[in-house]
N, C-alpha and C positions, 0 to 999 in steps of 0.2 A: 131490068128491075130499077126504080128509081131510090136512090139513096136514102129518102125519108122512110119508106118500106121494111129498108135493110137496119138504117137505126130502132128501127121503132119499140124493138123485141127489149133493148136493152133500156131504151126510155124508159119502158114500161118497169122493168126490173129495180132499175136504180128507184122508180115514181115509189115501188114495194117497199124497198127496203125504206127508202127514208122516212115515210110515212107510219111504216110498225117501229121505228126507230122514235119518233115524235109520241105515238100515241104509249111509248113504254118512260115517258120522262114526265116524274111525277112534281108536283110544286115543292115537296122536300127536296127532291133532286137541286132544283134551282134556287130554293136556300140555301142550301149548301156551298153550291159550286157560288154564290152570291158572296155570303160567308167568310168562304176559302180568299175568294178575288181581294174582299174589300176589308180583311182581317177585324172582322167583327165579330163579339166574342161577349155578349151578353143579351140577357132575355130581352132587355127593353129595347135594342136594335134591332133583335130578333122580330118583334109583333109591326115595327115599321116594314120592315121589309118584307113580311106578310102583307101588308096593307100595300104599298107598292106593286110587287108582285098581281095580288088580287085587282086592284086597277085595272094593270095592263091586260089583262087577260077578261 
């Protein structure tokens, strides 16, 4: 059996999980933890880092 074979099951697993893990993180989510990081703590930062946020993505 060749060892890429033997990985493969688990690739595939880890490829699952992180993927429903991505598609469950919402852009409040990343406000937030944005937020938390950079102790930002009013509306008018709030709408930039929307606007940031919304860029990147």
């Amino acid at each position: 059996m060749n060892i890429q074979l033997a990985l493969r099951d688990y690739y595939d697993e880890i490829q699952k999980a992180a993927e429903a893990r991505m598609s469950a993180i919402t852009l409040q989510d990343i406000i937030d933890t944005y937020r938390q990081k950079a102790g930002v703590n009013n509306e008018t930062e709030d709408m930039q880092i929307m606007r940031k946020v919304s860029q990147t993505l």
